[in-house]
C-alpha positions in Angstrom: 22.9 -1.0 2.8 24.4 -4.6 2.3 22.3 -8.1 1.1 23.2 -11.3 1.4 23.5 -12.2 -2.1 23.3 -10.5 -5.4 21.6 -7.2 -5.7 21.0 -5.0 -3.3 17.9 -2.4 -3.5 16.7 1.1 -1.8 14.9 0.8 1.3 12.9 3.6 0.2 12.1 3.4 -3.1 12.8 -0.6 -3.9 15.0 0.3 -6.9 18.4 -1.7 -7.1 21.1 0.9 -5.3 23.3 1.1 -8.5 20.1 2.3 -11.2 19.7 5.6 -11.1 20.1 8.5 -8.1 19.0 7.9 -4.6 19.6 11.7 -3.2 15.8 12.0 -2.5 15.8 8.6 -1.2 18.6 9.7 1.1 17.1 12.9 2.2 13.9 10.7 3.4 15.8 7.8 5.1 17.0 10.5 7.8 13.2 10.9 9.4 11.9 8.0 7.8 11.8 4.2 8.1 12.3 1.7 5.5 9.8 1.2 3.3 11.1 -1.5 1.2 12.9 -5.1 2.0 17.2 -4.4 1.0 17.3 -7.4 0.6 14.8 -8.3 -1.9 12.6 -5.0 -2.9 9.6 -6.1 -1.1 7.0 -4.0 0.4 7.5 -4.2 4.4 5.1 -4.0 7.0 6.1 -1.0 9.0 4.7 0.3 12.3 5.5 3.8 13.6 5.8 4.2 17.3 6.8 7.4 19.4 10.1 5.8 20.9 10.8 4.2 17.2 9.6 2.0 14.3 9.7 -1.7 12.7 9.5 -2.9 9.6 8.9 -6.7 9.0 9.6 -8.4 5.8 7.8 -11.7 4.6 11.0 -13.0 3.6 13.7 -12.0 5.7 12.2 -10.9 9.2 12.4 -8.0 11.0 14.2 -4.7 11.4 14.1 -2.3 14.6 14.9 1.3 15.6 14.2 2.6 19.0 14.5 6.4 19.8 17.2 6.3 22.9 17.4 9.9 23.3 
């Protein structure tokens, strides 16, 4: 995960990436989508679809995945 500026946070739980251990966190982010904004640990809007997800933030848009397979 990478920001623009300064801290960078957990797409699943919201905390900053270097506080604390993220192996659950990890562990979920392979069958699930983001929950929070890494940019700025906001709660995203996330629909799940059965070809993928997205996950909007208030503040910095929009993130995609679509199931190719």
């Amino acid at each position: 995960m990478t920001g623009i500026v300064g801290t960078v946070f957990c797409d699943q739980c919201g905390v900053g990436v270097d506080e604390g251990a993220h192996g659950r966190c990890a562990s979920r982010r392979e069958l699930e989508p983001p929950r929070y904004c890494p940019d700025c640990a906001r709660r995203m809007v996330v629909q799940v679809t059965p070809t993928g997800w997205s996950a909007r933030c208030s503040r910095h848009g929009e993130r995609w995945a679509v199931d190719i397979r």
